[in-house]
Structures are given as C-alpha cells and as structure tokens.
MDAnalysis code that builds the backbone (N, CA, C; Angstrom):
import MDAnalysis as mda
import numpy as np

u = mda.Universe.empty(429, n_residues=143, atom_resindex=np.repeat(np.arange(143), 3), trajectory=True)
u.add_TopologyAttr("name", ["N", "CA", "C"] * 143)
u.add_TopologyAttr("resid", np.arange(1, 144))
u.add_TopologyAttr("resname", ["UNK", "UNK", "UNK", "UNK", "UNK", "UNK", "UNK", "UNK", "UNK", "UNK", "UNK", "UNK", "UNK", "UNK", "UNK", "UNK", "UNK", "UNK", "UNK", "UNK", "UNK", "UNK", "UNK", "UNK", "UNK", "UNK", "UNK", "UNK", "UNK", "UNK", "UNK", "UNK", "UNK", "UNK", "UNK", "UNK", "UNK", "UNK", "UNK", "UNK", "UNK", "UNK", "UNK", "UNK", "UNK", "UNK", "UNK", "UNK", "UNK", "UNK", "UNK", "UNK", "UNK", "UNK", "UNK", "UNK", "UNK", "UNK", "UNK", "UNK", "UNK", "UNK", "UNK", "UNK", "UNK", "UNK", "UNK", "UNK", "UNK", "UNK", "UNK", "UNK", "UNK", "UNK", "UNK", "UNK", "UNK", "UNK", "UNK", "UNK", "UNK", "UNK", "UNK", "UNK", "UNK", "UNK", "UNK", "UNK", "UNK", "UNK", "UNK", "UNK", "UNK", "UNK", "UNK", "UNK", "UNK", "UNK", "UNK", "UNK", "UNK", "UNK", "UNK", "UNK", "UNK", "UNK", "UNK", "UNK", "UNK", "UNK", "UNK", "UNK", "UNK", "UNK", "UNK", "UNK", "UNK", "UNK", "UNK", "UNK", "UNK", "UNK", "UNK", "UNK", "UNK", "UNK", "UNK", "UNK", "UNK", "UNK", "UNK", "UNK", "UNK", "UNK", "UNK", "UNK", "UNK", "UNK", "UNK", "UNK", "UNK", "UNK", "UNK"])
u.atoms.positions = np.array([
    [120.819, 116.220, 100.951],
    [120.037, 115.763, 102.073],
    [118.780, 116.612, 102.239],
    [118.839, 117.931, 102.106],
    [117.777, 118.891, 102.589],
    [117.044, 118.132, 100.897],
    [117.340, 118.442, 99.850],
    [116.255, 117.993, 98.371],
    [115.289, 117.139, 99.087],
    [115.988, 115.929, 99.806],
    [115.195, 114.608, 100.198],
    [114.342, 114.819, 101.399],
    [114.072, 115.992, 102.067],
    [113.494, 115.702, 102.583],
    [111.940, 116.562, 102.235],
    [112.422, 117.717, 101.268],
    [111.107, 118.168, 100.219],
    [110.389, 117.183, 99.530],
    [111.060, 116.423, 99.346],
    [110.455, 115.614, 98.227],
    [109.494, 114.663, 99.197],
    [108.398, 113.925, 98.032],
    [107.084, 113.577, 98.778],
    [107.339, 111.969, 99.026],
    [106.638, 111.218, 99.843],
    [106.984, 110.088, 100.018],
    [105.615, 109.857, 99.220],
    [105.970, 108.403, 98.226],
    [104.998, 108.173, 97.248],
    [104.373, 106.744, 97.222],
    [103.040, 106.520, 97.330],
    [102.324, 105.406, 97.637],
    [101.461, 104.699, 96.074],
    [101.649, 103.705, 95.714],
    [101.619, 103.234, 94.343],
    [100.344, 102.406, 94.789],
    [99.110, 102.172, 94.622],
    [97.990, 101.287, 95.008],
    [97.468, 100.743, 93.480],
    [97.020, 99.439, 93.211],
    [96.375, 98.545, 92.616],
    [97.482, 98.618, 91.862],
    [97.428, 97.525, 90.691],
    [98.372, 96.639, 90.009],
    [98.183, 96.689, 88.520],
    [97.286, 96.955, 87.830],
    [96.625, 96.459, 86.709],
    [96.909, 97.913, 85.955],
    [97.639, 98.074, 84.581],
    [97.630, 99.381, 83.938],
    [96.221, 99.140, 83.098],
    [95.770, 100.428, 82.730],
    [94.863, 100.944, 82.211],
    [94.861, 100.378, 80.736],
    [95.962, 100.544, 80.490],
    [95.983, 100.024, 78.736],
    [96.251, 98.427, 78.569],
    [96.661, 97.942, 79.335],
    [96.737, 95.977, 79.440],
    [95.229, 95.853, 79.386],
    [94.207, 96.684, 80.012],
    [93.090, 95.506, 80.139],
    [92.207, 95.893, 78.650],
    [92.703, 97.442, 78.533],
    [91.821, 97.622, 77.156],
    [92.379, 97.166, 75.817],
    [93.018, 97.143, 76.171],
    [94.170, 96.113, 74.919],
    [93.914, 94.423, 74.402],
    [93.839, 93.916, 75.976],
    [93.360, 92.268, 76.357],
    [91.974, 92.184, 76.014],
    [90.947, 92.994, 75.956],
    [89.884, 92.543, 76.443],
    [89.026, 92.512, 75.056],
    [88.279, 91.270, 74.574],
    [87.781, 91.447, 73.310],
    [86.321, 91.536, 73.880],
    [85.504, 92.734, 73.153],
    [84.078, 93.104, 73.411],
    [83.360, 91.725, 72.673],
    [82.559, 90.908, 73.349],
    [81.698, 89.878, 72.870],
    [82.162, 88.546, 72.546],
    [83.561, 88.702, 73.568],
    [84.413, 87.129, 73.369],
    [85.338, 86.833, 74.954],
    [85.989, 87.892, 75.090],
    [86.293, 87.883, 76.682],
    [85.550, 87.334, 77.662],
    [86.058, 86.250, 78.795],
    [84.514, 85.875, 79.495],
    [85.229, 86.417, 81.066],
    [84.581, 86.122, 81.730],
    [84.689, 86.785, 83.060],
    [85.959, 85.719, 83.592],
    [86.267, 84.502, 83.374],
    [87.460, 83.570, 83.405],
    [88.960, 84.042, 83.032],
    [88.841, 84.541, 81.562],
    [89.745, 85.421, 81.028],
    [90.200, 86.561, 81.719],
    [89.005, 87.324, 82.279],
    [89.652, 88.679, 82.872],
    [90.212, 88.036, 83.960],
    [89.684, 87.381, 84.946],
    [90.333, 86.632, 86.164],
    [91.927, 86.247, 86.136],
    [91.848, 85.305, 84.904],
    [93.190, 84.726, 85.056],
    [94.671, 85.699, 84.604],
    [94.288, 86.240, 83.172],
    [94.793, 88.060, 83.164],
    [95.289, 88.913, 83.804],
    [94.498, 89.391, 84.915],
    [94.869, 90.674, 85.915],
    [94.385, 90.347, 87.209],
    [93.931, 88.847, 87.290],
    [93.335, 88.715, 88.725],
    [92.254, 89.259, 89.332],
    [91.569, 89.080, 90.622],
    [90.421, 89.128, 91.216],
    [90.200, 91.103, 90.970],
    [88.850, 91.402, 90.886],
    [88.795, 92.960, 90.644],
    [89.033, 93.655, 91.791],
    [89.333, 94.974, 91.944],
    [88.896, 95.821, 93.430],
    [87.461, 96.044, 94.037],
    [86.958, 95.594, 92.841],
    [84.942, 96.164, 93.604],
    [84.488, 95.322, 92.353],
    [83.197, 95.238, 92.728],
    [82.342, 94.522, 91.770],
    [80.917, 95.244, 92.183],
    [80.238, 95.498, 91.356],
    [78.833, 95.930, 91.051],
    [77.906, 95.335, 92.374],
    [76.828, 95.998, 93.226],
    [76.191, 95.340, 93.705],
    [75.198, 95.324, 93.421],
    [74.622, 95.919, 92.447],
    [73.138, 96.122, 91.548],
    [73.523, 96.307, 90.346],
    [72.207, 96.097, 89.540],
    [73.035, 96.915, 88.007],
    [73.399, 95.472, 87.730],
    [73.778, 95.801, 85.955],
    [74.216, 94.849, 85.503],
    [76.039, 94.157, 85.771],
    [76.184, 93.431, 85.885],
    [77.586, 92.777, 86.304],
    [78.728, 93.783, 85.905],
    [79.252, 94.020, 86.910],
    [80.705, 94.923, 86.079],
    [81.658, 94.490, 87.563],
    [82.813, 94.738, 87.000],
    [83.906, 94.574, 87.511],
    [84.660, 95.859, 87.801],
    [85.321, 96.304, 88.422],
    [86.142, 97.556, 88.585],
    [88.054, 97.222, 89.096],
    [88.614, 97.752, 88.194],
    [90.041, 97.991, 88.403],
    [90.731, 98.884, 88.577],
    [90.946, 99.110, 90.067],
    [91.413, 100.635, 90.615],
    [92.961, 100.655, 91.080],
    [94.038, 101.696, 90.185],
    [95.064, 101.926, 90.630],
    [94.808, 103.300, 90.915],
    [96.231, 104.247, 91.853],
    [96.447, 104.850, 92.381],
    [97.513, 105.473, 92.425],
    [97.757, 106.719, 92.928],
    [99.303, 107.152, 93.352],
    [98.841, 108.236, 94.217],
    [99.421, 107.963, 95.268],
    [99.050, 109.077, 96.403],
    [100.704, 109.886, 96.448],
    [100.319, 110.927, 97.385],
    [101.540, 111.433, 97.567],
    [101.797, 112.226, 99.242],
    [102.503, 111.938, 100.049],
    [102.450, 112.905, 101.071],
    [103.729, 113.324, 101.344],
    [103.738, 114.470, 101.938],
    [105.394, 115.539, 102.172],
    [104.917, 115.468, 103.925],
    [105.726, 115.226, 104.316],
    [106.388, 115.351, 105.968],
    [105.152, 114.469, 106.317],
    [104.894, 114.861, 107.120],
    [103.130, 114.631, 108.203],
    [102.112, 114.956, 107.671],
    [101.777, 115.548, 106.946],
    [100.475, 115.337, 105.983],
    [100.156, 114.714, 105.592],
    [98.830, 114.646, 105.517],
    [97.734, 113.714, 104.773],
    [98.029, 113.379, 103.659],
    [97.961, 112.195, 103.109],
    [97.962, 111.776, 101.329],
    [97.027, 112.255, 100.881],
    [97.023, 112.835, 99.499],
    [96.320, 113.563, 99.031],
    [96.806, 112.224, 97.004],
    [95.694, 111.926, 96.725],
    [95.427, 111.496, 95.729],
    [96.156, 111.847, 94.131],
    [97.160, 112.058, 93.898],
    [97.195, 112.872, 92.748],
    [96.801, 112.082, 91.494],
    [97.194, 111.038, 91.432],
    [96.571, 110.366, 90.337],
    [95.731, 109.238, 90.292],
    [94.598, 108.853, 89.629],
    [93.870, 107.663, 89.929],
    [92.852, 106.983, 89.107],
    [93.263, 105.869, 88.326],
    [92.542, 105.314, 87.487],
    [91.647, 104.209, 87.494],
    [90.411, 104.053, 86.801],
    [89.659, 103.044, 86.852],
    [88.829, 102.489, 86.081],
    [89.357, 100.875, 85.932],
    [88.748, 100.683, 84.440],
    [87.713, 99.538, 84.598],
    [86.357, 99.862, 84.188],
    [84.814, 99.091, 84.161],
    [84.857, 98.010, 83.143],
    [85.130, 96.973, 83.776],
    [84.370, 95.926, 82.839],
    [83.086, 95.350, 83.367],
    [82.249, 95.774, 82.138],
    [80.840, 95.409, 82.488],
    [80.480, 93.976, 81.239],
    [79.569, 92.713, 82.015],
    [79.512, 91.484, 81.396],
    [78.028, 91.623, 81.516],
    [77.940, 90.938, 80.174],
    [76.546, 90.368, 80.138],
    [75.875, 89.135, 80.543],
    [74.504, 88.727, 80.277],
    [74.690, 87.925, 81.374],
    [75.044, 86.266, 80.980],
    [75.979, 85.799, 80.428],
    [76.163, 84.694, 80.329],
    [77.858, 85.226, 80.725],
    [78.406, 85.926, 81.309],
    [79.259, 86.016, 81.237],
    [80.478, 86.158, 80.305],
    [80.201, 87.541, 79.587],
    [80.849, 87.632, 78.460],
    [81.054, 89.021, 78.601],
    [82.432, 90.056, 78.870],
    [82.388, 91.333, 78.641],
    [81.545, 92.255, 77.129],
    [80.952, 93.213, 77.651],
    [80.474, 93.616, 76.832],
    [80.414, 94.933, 76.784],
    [81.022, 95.813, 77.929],
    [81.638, 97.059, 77.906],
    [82.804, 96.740, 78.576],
    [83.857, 97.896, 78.126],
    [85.103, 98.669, 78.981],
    [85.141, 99.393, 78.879],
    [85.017, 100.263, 80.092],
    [85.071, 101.734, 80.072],
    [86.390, 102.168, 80.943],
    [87.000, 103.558, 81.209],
    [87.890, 103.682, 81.993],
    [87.767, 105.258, 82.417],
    [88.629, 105.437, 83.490],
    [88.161, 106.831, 84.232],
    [89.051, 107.246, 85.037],
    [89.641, 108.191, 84.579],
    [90.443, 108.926, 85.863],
    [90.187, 109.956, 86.803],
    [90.763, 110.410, 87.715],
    [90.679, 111.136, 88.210],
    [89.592, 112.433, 88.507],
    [90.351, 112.922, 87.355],
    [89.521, 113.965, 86.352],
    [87.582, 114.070, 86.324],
    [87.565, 112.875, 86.564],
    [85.819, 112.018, 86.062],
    [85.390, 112.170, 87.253],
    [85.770, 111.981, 88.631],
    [85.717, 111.590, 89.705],
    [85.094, 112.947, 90.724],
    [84.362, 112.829, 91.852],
    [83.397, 113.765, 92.149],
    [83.343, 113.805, 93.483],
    [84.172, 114.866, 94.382],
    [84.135, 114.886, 96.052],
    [82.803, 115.122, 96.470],
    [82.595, 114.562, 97.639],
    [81.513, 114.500, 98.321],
    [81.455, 114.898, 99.611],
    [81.201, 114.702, 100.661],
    [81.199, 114.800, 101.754],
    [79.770, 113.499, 102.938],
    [80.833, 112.495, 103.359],
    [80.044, 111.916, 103.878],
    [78.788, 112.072, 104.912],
    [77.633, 111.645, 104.748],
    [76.775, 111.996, 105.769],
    [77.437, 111.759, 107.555],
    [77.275, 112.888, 107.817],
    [78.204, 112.245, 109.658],
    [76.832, 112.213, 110.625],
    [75.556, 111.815, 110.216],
    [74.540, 111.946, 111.300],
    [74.368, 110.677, 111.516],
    [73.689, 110.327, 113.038],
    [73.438, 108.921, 113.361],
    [72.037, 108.787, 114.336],
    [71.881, 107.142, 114.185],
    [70.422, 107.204, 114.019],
    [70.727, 107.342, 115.883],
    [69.201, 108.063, 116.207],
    [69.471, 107.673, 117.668],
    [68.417, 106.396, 118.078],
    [69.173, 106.236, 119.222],
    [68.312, 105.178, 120.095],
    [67.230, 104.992, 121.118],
    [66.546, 104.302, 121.259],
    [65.465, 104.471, 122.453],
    [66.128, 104.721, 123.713],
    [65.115, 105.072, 124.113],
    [65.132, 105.280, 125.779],
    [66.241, 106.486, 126.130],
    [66.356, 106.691, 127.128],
    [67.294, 107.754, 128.084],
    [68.543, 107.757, 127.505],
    [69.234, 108.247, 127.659],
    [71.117, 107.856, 127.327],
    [71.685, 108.774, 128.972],
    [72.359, 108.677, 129.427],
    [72.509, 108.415, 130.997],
    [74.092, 109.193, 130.771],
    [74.236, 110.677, 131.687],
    [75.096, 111.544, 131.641],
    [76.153, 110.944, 132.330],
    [77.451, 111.511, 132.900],
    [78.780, 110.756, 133.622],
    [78.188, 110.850, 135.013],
    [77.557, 111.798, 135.806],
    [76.891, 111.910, 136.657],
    [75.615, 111.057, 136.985],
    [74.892, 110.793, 136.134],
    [73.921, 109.864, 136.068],
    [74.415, 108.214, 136.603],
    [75.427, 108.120, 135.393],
    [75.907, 106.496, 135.291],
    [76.861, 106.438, 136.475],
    [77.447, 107.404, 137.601],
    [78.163, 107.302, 138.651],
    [77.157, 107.083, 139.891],
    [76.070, 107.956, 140.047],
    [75.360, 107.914, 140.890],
    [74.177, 107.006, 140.596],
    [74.383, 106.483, 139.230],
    [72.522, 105.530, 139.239],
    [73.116, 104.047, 140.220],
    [73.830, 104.371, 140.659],
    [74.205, 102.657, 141.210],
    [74.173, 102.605, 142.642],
    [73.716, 103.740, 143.291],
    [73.657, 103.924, 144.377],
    [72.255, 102.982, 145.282],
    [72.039, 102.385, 145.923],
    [71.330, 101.621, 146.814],
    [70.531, 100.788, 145.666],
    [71.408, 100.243, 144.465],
    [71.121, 99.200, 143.548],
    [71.377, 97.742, 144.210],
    [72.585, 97.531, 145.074],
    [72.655, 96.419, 145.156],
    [72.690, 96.369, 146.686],
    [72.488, 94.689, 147.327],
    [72.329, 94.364, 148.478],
    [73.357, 94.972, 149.167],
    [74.013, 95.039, 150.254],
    [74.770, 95.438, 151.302],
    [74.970, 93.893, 151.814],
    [76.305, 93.989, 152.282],
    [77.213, 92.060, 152.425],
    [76.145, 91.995, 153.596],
    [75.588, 90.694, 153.959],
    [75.006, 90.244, 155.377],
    [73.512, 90.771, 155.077],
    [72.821, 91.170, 154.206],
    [71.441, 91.877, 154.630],
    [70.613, 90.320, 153.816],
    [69.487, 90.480, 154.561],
    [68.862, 89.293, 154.157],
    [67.707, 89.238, 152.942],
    [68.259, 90.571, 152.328],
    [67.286, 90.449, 151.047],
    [67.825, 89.184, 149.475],
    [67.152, 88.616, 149.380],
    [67.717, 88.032, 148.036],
    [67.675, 88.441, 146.906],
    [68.862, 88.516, 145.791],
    [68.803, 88.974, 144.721],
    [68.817, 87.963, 143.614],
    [68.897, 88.327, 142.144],
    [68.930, 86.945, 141.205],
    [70.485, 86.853, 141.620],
    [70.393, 85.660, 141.152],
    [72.369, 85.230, 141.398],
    [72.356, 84.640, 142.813],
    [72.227, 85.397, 143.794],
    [72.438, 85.029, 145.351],
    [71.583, 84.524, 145.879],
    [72.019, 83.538, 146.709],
    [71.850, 82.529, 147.375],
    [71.111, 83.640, 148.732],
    [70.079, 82.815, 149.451],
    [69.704, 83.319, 150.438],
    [70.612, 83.374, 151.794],
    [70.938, 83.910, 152.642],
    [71.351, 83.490, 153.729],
    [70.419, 82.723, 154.559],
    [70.834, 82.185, 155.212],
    [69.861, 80.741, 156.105],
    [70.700, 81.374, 157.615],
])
C-alpha cells in the first residue's frame, strides 16, 4: 500500500507512435488524404510557412499534489508541398525542445482606471433622488 502511493500517477496524451508515421509515410507519394485517414486529424498545423502538419504525444507524470511535469514527449512534422503531397518528415523529442518563459505584460488602456474607493464613492449624487423633478434618460418626467 505505502509502494502505491510513491509511485506517480501517469498521464498518456496524443495517440500516434513516432515510428507508424515514419514507416507509413512515402516522401513524394503520400498525400495529405493518406496521412488523414492513417492517424487522423493532426494536433497543430502550420500557420505560415510552408504546409506541415504536427503529431504530438506525451507522458506526463505527477506524485501526490504536484504539478505534472513532462517527462517524455514526441513530435513528428509532416511538411507537404504544395499540391498536397508530403515532402518532409521530421521528428523531435523532448530533448530538441526549448523552455521559455511567457511574456506576462499587458497592454494598458485609455483613460483613468478607478480605485475601490473611487468606484464606491464615484456614485454619489449621480442619480436622481425618488420624487425630484429632474429628468433623466430612461425616466419619465413627473407631471
């Protein structure tokens, strides 16, 4: 009982092994139909650049309450030319792969930005008082 609870709980992501697609895939005859029907829709696809496809598996791992932490992770590029015909496969693990750190700044906005004190007290002699005979948009005059 105590072994099991050292041991890591283990998370298996994407579907497709590394060696099925480089195995399947003929350079200058494969068409983008073939890879489809094969291993199914990709995880990412190129948004510039010439056409490529990307196939990303995974294995995470986490012990108790901790964070998953990545231990293994593969990914294999099929890049098509343009009539739709593979014409690279490349593949990449882990190893290849390059931490970063996301930008955390944000754009700011016009005008004031309004403190808890501000936005409690800016509402003060904003609106009519019940019975006073000023008109506002929305309300009806009193007669």
């Amino acid at each position: 009982m105590l072994a099991e609870a050292c041991s890591p709980k283990v998370n298996n992501g994407g579907y497709v092994n590394e060696n099925d697609i480089k195995n399947q895939i003929v350079i200058g005859k494969t068409t983008k139909d073939d890879v489809k029907e094969a291993f199914g829709s990709p995880s990412a696809e190129s948004s510039f650049g010439a056409e490529s496809w990307y196939y990303i598996s995974d294995r995470k791992e986490a012990y108790a309450f901790l964070k998953p932490t990545v231990v293994e992770q593969n990914v294999v590029r099929i890049e098509f030319d343009p009539t739709g015909v593979a014409s690279t496969v490349e593949s990449y693990s882990k190893k290849d792969g390059e931490e970063f750190d996301l930008a955390k700044r944000t754009t700011p906005t016009e005008g004031h930005t309004l403190g808890f004190f501000e936005q409690i007290l800016g509402n003060i002699g904003r609106f009519n008082r019940p019975g006073s005979d000023s008109s506002a948009p929305g309300r009806k005059p009193s007669s």
